[in-house]
C-alpha positions in Angstrom: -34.7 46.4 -42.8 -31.7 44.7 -44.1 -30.9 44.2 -47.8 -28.4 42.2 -49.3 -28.6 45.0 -52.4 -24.4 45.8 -51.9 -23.7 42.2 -51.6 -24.8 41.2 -54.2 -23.7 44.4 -56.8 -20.2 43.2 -55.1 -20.6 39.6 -55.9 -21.8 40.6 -60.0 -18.3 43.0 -60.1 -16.0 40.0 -59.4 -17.0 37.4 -61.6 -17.1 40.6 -64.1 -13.9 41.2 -62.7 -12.9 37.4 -63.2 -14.1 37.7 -67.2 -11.8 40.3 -67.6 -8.7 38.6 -66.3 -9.3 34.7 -67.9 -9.4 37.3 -70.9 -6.4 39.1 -70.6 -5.0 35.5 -69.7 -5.2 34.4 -72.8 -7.0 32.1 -72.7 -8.9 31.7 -76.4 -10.7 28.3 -76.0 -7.8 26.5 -77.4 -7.6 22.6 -76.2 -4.4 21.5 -74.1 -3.5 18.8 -76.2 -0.7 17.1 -73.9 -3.8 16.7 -71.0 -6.5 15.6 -73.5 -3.8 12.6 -74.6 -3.1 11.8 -70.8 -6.6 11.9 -70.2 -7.3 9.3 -73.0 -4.3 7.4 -72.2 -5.4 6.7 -68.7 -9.3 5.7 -69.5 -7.6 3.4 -72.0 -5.5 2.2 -68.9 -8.2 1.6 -66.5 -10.8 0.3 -68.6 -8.2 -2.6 -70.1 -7.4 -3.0 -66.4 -10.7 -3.4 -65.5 -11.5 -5.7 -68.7 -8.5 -7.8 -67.6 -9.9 -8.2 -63.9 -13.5 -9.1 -65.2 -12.0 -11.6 -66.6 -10.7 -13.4 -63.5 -12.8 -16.7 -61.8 -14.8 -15.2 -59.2 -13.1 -16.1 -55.5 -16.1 -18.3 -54.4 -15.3 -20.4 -57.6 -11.5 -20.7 -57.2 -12.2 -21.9 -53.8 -14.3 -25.0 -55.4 -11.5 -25.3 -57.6 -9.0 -25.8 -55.1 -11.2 -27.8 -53.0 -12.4 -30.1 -56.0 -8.5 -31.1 -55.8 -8.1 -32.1 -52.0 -9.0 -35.4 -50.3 -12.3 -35.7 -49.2 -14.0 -37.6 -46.0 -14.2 -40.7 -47.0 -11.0 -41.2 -49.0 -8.1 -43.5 -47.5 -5.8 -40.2 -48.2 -8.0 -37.7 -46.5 -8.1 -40.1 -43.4 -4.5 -40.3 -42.7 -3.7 -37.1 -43.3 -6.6 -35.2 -41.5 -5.7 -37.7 -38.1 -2.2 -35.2 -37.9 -4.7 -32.0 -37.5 -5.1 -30.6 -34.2 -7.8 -28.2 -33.8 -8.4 -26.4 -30.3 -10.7 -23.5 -29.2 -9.1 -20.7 -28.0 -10.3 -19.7 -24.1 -10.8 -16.2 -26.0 -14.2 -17.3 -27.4 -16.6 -14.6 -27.0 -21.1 -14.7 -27.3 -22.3 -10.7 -27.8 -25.6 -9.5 -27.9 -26.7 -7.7 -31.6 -28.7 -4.5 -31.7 -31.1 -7.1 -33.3 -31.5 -9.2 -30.3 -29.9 -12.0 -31.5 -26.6 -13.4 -30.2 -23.0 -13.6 -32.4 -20.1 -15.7 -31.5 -16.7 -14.7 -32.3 -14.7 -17.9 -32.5 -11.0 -18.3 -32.1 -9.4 -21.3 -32.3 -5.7 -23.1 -33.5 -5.0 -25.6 -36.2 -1.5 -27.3 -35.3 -0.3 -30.2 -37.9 1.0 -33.0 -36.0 2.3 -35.1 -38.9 5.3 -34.7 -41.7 4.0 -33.6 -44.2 3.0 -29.6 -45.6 -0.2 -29.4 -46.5 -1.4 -26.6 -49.1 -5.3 -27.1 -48.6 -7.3 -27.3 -45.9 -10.5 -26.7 -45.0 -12.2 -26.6 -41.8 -16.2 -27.1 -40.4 -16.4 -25.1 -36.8 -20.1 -25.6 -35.4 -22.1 -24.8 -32.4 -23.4 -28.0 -31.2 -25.9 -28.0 -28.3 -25.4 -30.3 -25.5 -27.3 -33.1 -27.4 -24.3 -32.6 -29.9 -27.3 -31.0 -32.2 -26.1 -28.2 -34.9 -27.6 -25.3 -34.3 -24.9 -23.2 -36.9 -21.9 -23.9 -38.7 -19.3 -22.4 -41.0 -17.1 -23.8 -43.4 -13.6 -22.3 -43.7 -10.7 -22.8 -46.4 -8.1 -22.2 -44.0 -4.8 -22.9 -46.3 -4.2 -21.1 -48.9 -6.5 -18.5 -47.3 -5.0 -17.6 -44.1 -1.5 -18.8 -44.5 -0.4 -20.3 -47.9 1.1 -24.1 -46.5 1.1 -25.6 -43.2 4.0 -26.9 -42.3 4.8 -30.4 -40.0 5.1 -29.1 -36.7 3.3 -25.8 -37.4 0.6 -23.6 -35.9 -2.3 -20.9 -37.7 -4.7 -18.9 -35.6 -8.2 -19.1 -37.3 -11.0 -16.7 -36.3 -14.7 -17.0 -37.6 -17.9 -15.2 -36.5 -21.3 -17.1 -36.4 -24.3 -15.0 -36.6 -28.1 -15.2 -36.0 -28.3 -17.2 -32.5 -31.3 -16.7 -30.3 -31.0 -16.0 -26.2 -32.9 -19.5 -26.1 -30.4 -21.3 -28.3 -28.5 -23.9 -25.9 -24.8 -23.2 -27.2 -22.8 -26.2 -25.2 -19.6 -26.6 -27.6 -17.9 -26.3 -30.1 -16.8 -28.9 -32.7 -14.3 -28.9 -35.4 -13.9 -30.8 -38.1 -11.2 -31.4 -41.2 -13.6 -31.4 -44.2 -10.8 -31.2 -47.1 -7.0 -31.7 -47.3 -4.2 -32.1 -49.4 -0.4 -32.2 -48.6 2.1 -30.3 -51.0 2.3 -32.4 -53.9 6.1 -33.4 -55.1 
């Protein structure tokens, strides 16, 4: 038969053992003032930091901010400047299969300005047409200030999106993209 009787009369002597010493420590119960003011300086510190960051426009409306101030389609503005925007697919286009069964795409492409002037906003539509040119998804992207904060004349960004949710039926024949908002650096 095996008891645990010694073990534990062991265990009882050391934390009587440990009394003893915090005792002879001398330690009385008296507060360490200098860490109870550190402690209250830093709660003070992270809860005005906190405060402070609460206070901030949430990204997705800072993004409508920015975009309220570009050219739209339509616009004479938007239309000349969104002619000097290049966008290509990148051969490294990838469909994968989901644990889910459905299909992702991982889409890479590049945005190259052809024109003179820096733009500061832009904002791109990539979809996945089918070969009726029907949408079957499509993501909206604020590329600049996002990804890179201006694009210069003459200049080239990477973009990369990932579009979820495709069935193995779905007939995924292209990719377009399209300049949906735009505005050059403003003197």
């Amino acid at each position: 038969m095996i008891t645990y009787w010694n073990c534990y009369k062991k265990s009882l002597s050391n934390v009587s053992e440990m009394i003893e010493l915090q005792r002879n420590r001398g330690v009385n119960g008296s507060v360490n003032w200098g860490l109870l003011i550190g402690v209250v300086i830093a709660l003070v510190l992270i809860g005005g930091a906190i405060f402070l960051l609460s206070r901030k426009p949430p990204v997705s409306e800072q993004a409508a901010q920015l975009i309220a101030s570009a050219y739209q389609e339509g616009s004479p503005e938007f239309n000349d400047l969104s002619k000097d925007i290049i966008i290509a697919t990148d051969d490294r286009t990838v469909e994968s299969p989901t644990g889910l069964g459905t299909i992702s795409m991982y889409i890479y492409g590049k945005i190259h300005n052809k024109g003179t002037k820096t733009i500061d906003i832009l904002q791109v539509d990539a979809a996945v047409v089918t070969q009726f040119n029907q949408v079957l998804k499509s993501k909206r992207i604020l590329v600049v200030p996002v990804q890179q904060a201006t694009l210069g004349p003459g200049e080239t960004i990477p973009i990369t999106l990932t579009l979820d949710g495709f069935s193995k039926d779905d007939d995924r024949a292209n990719i377009r993209w399209k300049v949906t908002a735009i505005r050059p650096v403003q003197p």
